[in-house]
C-alpha distance (Angstrom), angle and dihedral (degrees) to the residues before:
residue distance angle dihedral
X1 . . .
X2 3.98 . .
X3 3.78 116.4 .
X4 4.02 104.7 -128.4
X5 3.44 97.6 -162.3
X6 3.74 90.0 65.2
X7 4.39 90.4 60.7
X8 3.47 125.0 93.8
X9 3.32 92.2 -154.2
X10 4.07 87.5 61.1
X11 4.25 94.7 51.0
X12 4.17 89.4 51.0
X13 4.01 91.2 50.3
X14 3.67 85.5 40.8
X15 3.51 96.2 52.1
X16 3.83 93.1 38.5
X17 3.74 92.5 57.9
X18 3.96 91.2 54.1
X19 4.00 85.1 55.7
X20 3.86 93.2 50.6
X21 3.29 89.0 53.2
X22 4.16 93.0 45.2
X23 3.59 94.0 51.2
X24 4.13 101.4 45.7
X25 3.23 89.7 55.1
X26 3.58 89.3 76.8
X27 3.76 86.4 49.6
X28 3.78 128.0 115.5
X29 4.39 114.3 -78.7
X30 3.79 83.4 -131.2
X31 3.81 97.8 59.3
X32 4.30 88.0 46.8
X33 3.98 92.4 105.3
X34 4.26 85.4 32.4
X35 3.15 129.0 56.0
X36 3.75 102.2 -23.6
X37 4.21 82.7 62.9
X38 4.01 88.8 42.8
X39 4.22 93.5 53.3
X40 4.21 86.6 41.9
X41 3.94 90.9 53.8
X42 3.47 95.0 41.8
X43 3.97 97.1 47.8
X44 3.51 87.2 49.0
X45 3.58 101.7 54.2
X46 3.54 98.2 54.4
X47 3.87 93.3 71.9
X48 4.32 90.9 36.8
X49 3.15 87.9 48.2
X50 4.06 90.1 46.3
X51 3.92 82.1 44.7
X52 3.35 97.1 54.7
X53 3.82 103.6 43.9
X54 3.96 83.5 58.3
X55 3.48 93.6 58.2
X56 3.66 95.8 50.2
X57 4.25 117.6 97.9
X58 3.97 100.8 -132.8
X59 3.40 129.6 67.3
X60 4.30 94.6 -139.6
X61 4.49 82.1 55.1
X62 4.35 92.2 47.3
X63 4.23 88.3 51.0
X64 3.93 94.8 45.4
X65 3.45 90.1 57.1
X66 3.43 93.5 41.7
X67 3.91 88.4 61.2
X68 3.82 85.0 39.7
X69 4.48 87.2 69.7
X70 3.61 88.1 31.1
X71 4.13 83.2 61.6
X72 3.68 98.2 42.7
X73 3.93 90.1 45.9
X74 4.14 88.7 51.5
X75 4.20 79.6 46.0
X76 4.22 89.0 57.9
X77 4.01 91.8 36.4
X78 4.25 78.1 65.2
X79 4.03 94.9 41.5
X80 3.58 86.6 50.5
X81 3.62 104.8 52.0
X82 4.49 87.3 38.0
X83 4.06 75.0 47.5
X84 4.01 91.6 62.6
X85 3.87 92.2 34.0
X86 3.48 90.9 60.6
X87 3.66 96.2 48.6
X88 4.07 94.5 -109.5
X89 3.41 95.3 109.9
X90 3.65 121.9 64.0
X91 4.14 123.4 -175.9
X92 3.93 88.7 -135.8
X93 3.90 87.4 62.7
X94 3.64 98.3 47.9
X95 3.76 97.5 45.5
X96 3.95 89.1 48.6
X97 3.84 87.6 58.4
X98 3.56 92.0 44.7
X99 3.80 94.9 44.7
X100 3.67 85.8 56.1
X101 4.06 102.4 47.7
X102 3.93 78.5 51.9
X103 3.76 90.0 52.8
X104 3.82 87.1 50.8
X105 3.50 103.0 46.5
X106 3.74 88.8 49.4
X107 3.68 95.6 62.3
X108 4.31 91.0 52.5
């Protein structure tokens, strides 16, 4: 069994889905069961699903799940972009959520 908390690849998913979440919170109540709950399933299955292939025994089980989060992740790269489209998603917003995980990896 792989320890998750040791990959890369697990803190950026990690970190992404905290950001999803930050930045559809500013989206519209009608779109709460839509696409605001579509992006928040998706970021969060790319580190479950990261999660879970690290638990599993075989090496052929770890990369299919690995391809699993690599699918949702291609899934939110979509929501995102239909997102700013659609006049949810606003640069502003996104670059005050990154400006503050900068701010808070700074003081670590």
């Amino acid at each position: 069994m792989r320890d998750h908390t040791k990959l890369r690849a697990f803190e950026l998913a990690d970190e992404v889905a905290v950001l999803v979440y930050r930045v559809t919170a500013g989206f519209p109540r009608e779109e709460l069961y839509g696409l605001t709950s579509q992006m928040r399933r998706a970021a969060v299955s790319v580190p479950s699903n990261i999660v879970e292939g690290c638990a599993r025994d075989s090496q052929a089980d770890y990369l299919r799940f690995l391809y699993i989060a690599f699918g949702s992740l291609r899934e939110l790269h979509y929501q995102l972009s239909l997102s700013k489209r659609l006049g949810f998603l606003h640069k502003t917003r996104i670059h005050l959520c990154l400006k503050q995980r900068l701010s808070k990896q700074r003081r670590f």
